[in-house]
N, C-alpha and C positions, 0 to 999 in steps of 0.2 A: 392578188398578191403583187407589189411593187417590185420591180424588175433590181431596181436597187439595191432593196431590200435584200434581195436572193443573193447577190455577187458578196464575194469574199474581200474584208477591206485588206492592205496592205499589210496591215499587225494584225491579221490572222494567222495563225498557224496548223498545216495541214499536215494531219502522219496518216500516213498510207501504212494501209496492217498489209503484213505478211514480206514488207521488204526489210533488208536490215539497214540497223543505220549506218551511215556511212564512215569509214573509216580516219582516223587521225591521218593530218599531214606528216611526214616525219620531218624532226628540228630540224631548221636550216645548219647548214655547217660554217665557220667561218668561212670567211672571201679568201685568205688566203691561207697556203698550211705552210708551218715551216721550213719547208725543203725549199719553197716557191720564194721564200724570202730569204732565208740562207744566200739562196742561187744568185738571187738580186745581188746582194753584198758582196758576194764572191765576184759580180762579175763586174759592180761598182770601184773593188778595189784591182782587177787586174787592168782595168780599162787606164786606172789612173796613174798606175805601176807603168806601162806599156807608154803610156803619153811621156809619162818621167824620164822615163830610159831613151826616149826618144829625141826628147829636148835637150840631153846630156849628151847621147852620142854626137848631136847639131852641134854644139854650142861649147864643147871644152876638147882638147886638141888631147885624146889618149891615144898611148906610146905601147906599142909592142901585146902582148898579151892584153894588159888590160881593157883595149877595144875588142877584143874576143868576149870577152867578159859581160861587157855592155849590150852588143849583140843578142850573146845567148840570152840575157835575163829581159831582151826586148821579144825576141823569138817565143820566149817560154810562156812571158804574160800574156802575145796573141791567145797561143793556144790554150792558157788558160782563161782568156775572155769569151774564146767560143766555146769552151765546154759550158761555160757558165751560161752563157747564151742557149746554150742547148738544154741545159737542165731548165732554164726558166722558163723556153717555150712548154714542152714538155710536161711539166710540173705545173702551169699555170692551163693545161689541156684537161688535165687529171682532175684539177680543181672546180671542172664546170659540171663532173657529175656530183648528186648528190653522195655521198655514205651514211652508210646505215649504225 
């Protein structure tokens, strides 16, 4: 008998009895979910809020209260550009497991 002959070609196919077969992958999930692109948005629009308020506090001579004003609404977008920063890391952490 030719040695050849005996080996298994490449488009053969082998089932072994008595094992089971093997289980589906489960479906990928999108790359990103909602909350992770929300979070994006939200922290795209505080980042721009925060530069605005910035180059306005610089650049125009406000009187009395209303540089209070300017201030806070530069204050506020920091801290909502690090929330938003924080939800993304976060949220974009979440998204490297799979769900079922």
């Amino acid at each position: 008998m030719d040695r050849r002959a005996s080996r298994l070609n490449d488009d053969d196919k082998v089932v072994s009895l008595g094992v089971d077969p093997p289980t589906a992958q489960p479906e990928p999930t999108r790359p990103m979910s909602r909350l992770h692109s929300t979070a994006v948005v939200i922290t795209v629009l505080f980042a721009v809020l925060s530069i605005a308020s910035a180059l306005a506090f610089v650049t125009v001579n406000w009187s009395g209260t209303s540089r209070r004003y300017v201030i806070a609404i530069a204050l506020l977008s920091v801290v909502g550009f690090l929330a938003g920063v924080a939800i993304t890391v976060f949220s974009a952490a979440r998204d490297t497991y799979t769900r079922r």
